[in-house]
C-alpha positions, 0 to 999 in steps of 0.5 A: 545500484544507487543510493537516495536520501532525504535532505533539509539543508545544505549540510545535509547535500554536502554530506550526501555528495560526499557519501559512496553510491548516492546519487540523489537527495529528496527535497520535500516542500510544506506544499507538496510532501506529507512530512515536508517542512520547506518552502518552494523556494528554500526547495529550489535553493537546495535543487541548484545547490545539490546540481553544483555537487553533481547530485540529482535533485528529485522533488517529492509530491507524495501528498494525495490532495482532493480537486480543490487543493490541487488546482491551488498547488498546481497555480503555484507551482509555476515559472522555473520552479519545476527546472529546478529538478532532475525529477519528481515522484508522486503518489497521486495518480492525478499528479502524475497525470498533470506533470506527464501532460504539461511537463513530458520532458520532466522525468517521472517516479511513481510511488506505488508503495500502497497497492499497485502490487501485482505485475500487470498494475505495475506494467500498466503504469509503465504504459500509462506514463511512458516516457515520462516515467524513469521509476517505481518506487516499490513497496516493503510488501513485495518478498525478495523473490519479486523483487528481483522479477520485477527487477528483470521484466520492469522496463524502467528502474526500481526503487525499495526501502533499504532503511527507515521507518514503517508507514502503520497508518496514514490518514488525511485527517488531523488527529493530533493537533486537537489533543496536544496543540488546540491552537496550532495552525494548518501548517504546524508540524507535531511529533508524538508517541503513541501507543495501545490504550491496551495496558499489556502494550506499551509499544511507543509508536512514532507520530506525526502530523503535518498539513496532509494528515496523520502518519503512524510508524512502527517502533521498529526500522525496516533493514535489508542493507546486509540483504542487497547481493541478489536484488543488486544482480537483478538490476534494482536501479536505487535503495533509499536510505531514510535517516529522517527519524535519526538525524540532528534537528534540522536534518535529515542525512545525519551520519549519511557518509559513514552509513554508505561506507558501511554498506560497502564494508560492513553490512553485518557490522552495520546491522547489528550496530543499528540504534534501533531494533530493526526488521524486514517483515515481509523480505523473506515471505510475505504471509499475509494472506496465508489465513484467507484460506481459513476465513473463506465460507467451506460452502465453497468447497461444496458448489459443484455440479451436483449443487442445484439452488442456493438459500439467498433470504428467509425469515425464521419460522416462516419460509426459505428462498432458494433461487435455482443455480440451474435446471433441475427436477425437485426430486433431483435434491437429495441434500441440504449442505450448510456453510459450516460444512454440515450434510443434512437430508433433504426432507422440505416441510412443504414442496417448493413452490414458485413465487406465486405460491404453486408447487412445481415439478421443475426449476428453471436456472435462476428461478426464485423458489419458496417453501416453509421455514427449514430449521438450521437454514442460512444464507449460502446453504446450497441444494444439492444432487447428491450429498 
């Protein structure tokens, strides 16, 4: 198992190659990274400078860019400069398209930290972009258990988060710079804290806006490097480890060498030294979806094959539409079940009757019936057979 890390200068690759286990420094352009700061060519001084110290630089292009922008970028990047590097990783599936087509032989680390969840997503990019694609870059979300499945069944490498902050909310939008810096340019770079207009919440939540729009953390690290036994025997290819928020200004590996020892050495020690409060919300379980349950409609719970029609429109105090989920004889229905789980007989105030106005005897499956209002009638209410 290997360690990456972000780095800005020269010290920063110097540190890294001395540091145990880390393999590969991030090197992220104005151009082409959300929270970049270098131009192309300090990106590709730093790319040969991280190769004379056995590191991989890898290029980081995690913006995601409309049609316009990216056709200017891609004029840009041209001549050696994408040589420069042992690989690049992208978020945008456009590209990754674009470097898989006319750079084949450059390696590929897809970003797929943002949905892209499931098994079969995974393995359809390792399909799509095979053999360029080396790694994934995996997301927090996913629980201990499958990342180690996905350790086991990916046929490329892995990459999770071991250290670093918490992406809250990213949007493209400038939503900083005309509060605070009215006459910044495009290019500006501005950090802030926010937090609730909420006066019971006081939680200062770090901010930053670049050329590529907003991004809001959470004010605490995510932290699993006391954690890494079980995803370490399954094969996970990388840890990263992001000093960004923690370093010296103009740094971005600050106190690399003594973070890798420690690890090694002394992951609980490390743990409960850390300068911030620190968690792994979704490590363990990820219980997001644990309430959908209770948000899902309980007429669900109700449509079986007993259910004959369901309410798709009315207007109160006039009439009620059904429209027939199969076959049936009127005198079939015998209950009206509300969404809310409530059963009430079935007694129409008027025969149902098709959309020409004439009563019927039988209902064809997907048939439109009509009849007068129902009082507690809703969109959803179904008819059925039996109650």
């Amino acid at each position: 198992m290997n360690f990456n890390t972000f780095a800005a200068n020269q010290d920063d690759i110097e540190h890294c190659a001395q540091a145990d286990n880390l393999t590969e420094v991030l090197l992220e352009p104005a151009l082409l990274a959300r929270q970049g700061r270098l131009s192309l060519d300090e990106a590709g001084q730093l790319a040969l400078i991280a190769r004379q110290q056995s590191l991989r630089p890898v290029l980081v292009w995690d913006a995601l860019m409309p049609e316009r922008l990216m056709v200017d970028t891609r004029a840009q990047l041209t001549g050696p400069f994408l040589s420069m590097f042992d690989a690049v990783r992208v978020s945008d599936i456009g590209a990754a398209h674009w470097l898989h087509t006319h750079y084949p032989d450059l390696p590929l680390q897809l970003i797929v930290e943002t949905g892209n969840h499931n098994w079969p997503a995974l393995q359809g990019w390792c399909d799509i972009f095979s053999p360029s694609l080396e790694r994934l870059v995996l997301s927090i979300e996913l629980p201990e258990e499958k990342l180690v499945e996905y350790c086991h069944r990916l046929p490329v490498g892995c990459e999770v988060l071991g250290v670093g902050l918490i992406l809250l909310f990213y949007s493209p939008r400038s939503l900083l710079a005309q509060h605070l810096a009215p006459d910044a340019d495009t290019t500006s770079y501005i950090e802030a804290i926010a937090s609730p207009d909420d006066s019971s919440s006081l939680r200062p939540l770090p901010t930053v806006e670049t050329r590529h729009g907003t991004l809001m953390f959470l004010d605490k690290d995510q932290f699993i490097l006391d954690r890494l036994d079980a995803l370490r025997q399954a094969g996970l290819h990388t840890v990263r480890l992001d000093l960004r928020h923690l370093s010296h200004a103009g740094q971005a590996a600050t106190g690399i060498v003594d973070l890798c020892h420690r690890i090694k050495h002394d992951a609980a020690g490390l743990r409960a030294d850390w300068p911030r409060p620190i968690r792994a919300p979704f490590f363990k379980a990820n219980k997001t979806t644990a309430q959908f349950g209770r948000m899902k409609s309980k007429r669900h719970n109700y449509r079986d094959g007993d259910t004959l029609a369901e309410v798709i429109a009315g207007d109160n105090g006039r009439y009620v539409v059904f429209q027939a989920l199969r076959s049936f004889a009127i005198t079939e229905a015998t209950a009206f079940v509300l969404p809310s789980g409530e059963i009430l007989p079935w007694a129409p105030p008027s025969p149902l009757r098709n959309l020409n106005g004439d009563p019927i005897d039988m209902a064809d499956t997907d048939q439109l019936l009509v009849t007068r209002w129902i009082k507690k009638a809703c969109v959803g209410a179904l008819l059925k057979s039996k109650s």
